[in-house]
C-alpha positions in Angstrom: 111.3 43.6 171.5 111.1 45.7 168.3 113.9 47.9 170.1 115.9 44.8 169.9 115.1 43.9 166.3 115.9 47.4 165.4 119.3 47.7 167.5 120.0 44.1 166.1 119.6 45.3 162.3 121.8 48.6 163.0 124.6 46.4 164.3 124.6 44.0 161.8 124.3 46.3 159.0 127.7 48.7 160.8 129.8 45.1 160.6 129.1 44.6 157.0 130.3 47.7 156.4 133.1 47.7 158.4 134.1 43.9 156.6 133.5 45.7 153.5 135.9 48.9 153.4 139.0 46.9 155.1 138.6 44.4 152.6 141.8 43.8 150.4 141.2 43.9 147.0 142.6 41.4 144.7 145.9 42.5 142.9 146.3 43.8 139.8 149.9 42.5 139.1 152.6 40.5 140.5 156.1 41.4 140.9 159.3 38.8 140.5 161.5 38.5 143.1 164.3 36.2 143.9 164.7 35.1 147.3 168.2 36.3 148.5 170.3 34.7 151.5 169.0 36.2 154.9 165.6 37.4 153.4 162.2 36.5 155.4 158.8 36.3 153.9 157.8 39.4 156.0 160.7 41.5 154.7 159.6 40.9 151.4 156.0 41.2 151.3 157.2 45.1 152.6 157.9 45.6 149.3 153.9 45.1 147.8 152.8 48.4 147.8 149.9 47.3 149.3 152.1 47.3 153.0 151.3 50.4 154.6 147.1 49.9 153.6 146.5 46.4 154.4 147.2 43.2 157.0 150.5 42.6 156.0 149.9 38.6 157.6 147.2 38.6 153.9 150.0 40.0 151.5 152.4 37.2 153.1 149.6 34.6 152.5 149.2 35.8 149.0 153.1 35.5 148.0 153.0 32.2 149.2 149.4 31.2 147.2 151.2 32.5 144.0 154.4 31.7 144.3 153.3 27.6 145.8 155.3 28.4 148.8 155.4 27.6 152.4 155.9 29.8 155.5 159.7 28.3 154.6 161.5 30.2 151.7 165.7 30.0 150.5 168.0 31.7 148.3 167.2 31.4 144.6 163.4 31.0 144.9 161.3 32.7 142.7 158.3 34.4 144.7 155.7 36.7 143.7 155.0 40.0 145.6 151.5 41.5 144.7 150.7 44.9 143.7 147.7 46.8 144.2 147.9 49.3 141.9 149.6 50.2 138.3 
């Protein structure tokens, strides 16, 4: 039993960890963008510099919390692409 405890506590204490470093930290700045004919929200959220380090399904999520948007976007909306660093 205290082999189980133990093992239990190891485990528990690798996924916080784990949940900790892949967290995305919140952006430091937000960069305009107009929506342009034939642009997806998937091509755009490419451009946070935050792409190539973290989910890119959260960077989408966060362009469309900031800019009020829906999983729908069209030509001449204003979105907001977040940036994780200065």
């Amino acid at each position: 039993m205290k082999n189980f405890i133990i093992a239990a506590i190891v485990i528990l204490a690798f996924v916080l960890f784990v949940a900790n470093v892949f967290a995305m930290p919140e952006p430091v700045d937000y960069e305009r963008y107009v929506v342009k004919s034939g642009d997806t929200l998937w091509e755009i959220a490419q451009q946070s510099d935050g792409w190539n380090k973290y989910d890119g399904h959260s960077i989408i999520d966060d362009i469309c919390e900031r800019s009020n948007c829906t999983a729908t976007i069209y030509p001449g909306q204003v979105v907001y692409i977040p940036m994780y660093s200065k």
